[in-house]
N, C-alpha and C positions, 0 to 999 in steps of 0.2 A: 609388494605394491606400495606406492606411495602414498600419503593419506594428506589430504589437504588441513592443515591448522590454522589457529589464530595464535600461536603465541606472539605475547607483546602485545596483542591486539585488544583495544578496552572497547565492549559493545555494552548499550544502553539500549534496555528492550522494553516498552511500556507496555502493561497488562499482560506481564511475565509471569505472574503467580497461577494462573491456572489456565488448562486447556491447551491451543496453538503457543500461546506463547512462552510458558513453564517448557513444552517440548522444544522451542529456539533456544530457550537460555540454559536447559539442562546438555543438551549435544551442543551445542558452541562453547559450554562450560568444560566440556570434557575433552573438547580439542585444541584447549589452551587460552581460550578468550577471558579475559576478565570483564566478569558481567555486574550491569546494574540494572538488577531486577525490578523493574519499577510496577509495583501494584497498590490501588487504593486498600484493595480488601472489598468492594461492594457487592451489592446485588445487580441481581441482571438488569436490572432497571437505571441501577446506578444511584439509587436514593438511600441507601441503607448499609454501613459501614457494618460486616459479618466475621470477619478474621484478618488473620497477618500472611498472607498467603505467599507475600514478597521474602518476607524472611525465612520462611521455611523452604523454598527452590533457595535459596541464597545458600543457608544450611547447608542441604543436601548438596548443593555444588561444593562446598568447604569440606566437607563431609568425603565425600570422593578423590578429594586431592587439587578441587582448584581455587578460586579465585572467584569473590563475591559479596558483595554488598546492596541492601534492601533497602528502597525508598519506596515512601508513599506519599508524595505530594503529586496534587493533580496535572494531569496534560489542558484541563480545560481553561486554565490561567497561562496569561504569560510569565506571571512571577513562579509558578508550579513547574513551568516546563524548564524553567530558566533554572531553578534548584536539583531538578533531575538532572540535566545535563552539567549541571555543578559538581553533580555528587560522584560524578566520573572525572572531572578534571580535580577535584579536592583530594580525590581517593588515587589516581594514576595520573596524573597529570596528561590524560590524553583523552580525544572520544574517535574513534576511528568508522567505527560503525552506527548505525541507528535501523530500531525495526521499532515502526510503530504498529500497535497490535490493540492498543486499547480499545475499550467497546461498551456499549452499552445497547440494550433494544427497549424501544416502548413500541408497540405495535399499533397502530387503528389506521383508517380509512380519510383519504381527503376530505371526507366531508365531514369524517368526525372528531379526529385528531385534534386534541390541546394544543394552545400555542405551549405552555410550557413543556407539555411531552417532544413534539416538535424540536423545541430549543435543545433541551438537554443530549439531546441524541447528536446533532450536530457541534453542541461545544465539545462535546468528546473525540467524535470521530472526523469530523472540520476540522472546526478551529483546534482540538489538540494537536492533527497533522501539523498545519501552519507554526502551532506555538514552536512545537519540539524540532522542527526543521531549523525554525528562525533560532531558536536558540543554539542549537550543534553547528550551525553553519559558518560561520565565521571561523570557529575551530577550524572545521575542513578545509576551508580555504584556506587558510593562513599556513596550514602542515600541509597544501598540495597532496591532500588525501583524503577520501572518506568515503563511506557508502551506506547508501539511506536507500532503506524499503521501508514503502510504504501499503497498507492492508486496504484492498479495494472486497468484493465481494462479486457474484453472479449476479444478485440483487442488486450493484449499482451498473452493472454493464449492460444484463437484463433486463431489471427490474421483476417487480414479487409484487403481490396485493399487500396490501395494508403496512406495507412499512416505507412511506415515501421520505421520512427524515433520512430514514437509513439507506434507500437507494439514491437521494439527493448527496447522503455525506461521503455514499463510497464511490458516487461517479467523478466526485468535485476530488478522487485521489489523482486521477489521470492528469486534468489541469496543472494541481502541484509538480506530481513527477517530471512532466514535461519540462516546465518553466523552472525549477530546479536544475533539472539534467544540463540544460543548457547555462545553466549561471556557471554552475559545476563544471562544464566542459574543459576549459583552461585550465582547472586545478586538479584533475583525473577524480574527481567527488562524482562519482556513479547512482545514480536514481534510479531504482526500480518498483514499477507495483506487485505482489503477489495477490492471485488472485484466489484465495485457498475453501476450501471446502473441509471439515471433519466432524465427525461428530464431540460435540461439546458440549457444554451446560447450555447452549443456542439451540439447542436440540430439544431439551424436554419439550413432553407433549407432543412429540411429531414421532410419526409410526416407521419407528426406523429398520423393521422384522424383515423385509425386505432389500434393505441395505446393504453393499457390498464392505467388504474390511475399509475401512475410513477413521482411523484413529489419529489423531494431530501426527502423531511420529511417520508418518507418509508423505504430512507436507516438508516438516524440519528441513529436510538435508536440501531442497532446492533453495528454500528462505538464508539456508546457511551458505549456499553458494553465492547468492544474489549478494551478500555480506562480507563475500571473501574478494580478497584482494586478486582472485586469477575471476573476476566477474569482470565480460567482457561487454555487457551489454549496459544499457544509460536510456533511459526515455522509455523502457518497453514493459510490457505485460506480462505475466506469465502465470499462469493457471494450476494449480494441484490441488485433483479431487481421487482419491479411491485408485492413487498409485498411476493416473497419468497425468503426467504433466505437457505442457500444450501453451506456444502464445499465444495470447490474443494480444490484435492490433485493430483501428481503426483504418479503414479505407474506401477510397473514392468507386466509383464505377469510371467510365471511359468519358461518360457525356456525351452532352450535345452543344454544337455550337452553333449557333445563327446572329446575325446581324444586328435582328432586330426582332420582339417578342411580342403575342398578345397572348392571353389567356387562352384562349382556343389554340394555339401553337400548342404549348405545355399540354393541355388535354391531348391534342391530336399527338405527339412524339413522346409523352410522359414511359410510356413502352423503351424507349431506345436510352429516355434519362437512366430509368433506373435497371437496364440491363445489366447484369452480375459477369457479362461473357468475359468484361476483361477488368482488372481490379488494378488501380495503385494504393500502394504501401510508400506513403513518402517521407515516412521513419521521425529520426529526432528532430529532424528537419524540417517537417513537413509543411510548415509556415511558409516558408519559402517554396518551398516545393510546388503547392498546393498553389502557388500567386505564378510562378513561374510558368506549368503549367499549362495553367488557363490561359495565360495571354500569352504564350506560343500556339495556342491553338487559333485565339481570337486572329495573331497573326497569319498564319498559313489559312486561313479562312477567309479575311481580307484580301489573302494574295490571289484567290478563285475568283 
């Protein structure tokens, strides 16, 4: 049987040092990828520098026979993001891949939530997205290659109580990937979100006795796929919790169309608005799609 690799291939994996992301860079290590493991070292909070965690998956990748080098400068900077995706083009003259995985949690409630807990949650998992994108991108384009995943959550698709920085940072991952996908499209620079589940250091305090097997190494092999050059997909979602994995996409209901509206229409028809009987899917495209559409129906409606 044939076994899919990265050799040649330099991937750049932020908040690789432990948990999901240790298990992307430790199996993409071992199937030829030259990794830059990129971890602060912090707490879960993300305020408290604790160990070297980048260098030790580094190690153990070296250790085993491949290829690897540890950085700890931030995603939540652009000069930070701008150095990690340096330290793959200084170190192999290439970046082919990108998984961003970095993270931080501060938890509380809309109404009680710090502006500074707030901020910090989304320089991390926002604006680090944005940085490490804008940084590696031009790479990709320029070499007509590249593939970037990016880390969304159930909590931004869903949403969860008390963590809105964190479902605000991991629903604003869809925006990017999209808007990416599409810059990408011309240069086969592939976008994908993972939408991953496992148990982590995200976990303490939550009663997981009941929980089915969920260790990071369940998600790995789909994140490494979405990373490998036979990924066929660009703009999409894709889900791994507890060994299924599953798209998720965003889509329309069928609608309704009328001429003309008053509030009392919407109440009287709001029944047929949000009927689920027939669903579009109008993919990477769906800007168009979604405008197109509408105003084929607006016309065939006019034609009545």
């Amino acid at each position: 049987m044939s076994e899919l690799r990265f050799d040649g291939r330099v991937v750049v994996i932020t908040g690789g040092g432990r948990g999901l992301g240790r298990s992307y860079a430790e199996l993409l290590g071992s199937l030829g990828a030259k990794v830059v493991v990129n971890d602060l070292g912090g707490s879960i909070k993300g305020d408290t520098i604790l160990d070297d965690p980048a260098e030790e998956v580094a190690e153990a990748i070296r250790a085993a026979g491949g290829e690897a080098i540890a950085n700890r400068d931030s995603v939540a900077t652009p000069e930070g993001a701008a150095a990690i995706v340096g330290a793959a083009i200084d170190t192999w003259g290439r970046i082919d891949g990108l998984i961003h995985n970095a993270g931080n949690v501060r938890y509380g409630t809309i109404r009680d939530i710090s502006y500074e807990d707030f901020q910090a949650v989304l320089d991390v998992h926002m604006l680090g997205a944005f940085n490490v994108v804008k940084a590696a991108f031009p790479f990709m384009l320029d070499a007509n290659y590249g593939r970037i995943v990016l880390t969304s959550s159930i909590g931004g698709i869903y949403g969860n109580l008390r963590c809105v920085n964190y479902g605000m940072s991991k629903s604003s991952m869809i925006g990017l990937a999209n808007v990416a996908a599409l810059e990408g499209e011309p240069h086969d620079v592939k976008v994908n979100v993972i939408v991953p589940s496992a148990v982590t250091r995200m976990a303490d305090g939550i009663d997981i006795s009941q929980y089915p097997p969920m260790q990071p190494e369940l998600v790995a092999p789909t994140v490494g796929w979405l990373v490998h050059e036979n990924c066929s997909l660009s703009g999409e979602m894709v889900a791994a919790i507890a060994g299924r994995v599953a798209r998720v996409f965003i889509a329309e209901t069928d609608g309704v169309y009328q001429p003309e509206w008053t509030i009392d229409d919407v109440d009287a028809r709001i029944g047929a608005i949000t009927d689920k009987s027939t669903i579009h899917d109008f993919g990477l495209h769906g800007h168009v799609g979604h405008i197109s559409y509408s105003f084929e129906m607006a016309r065939k409606g006019s034609d009545n």
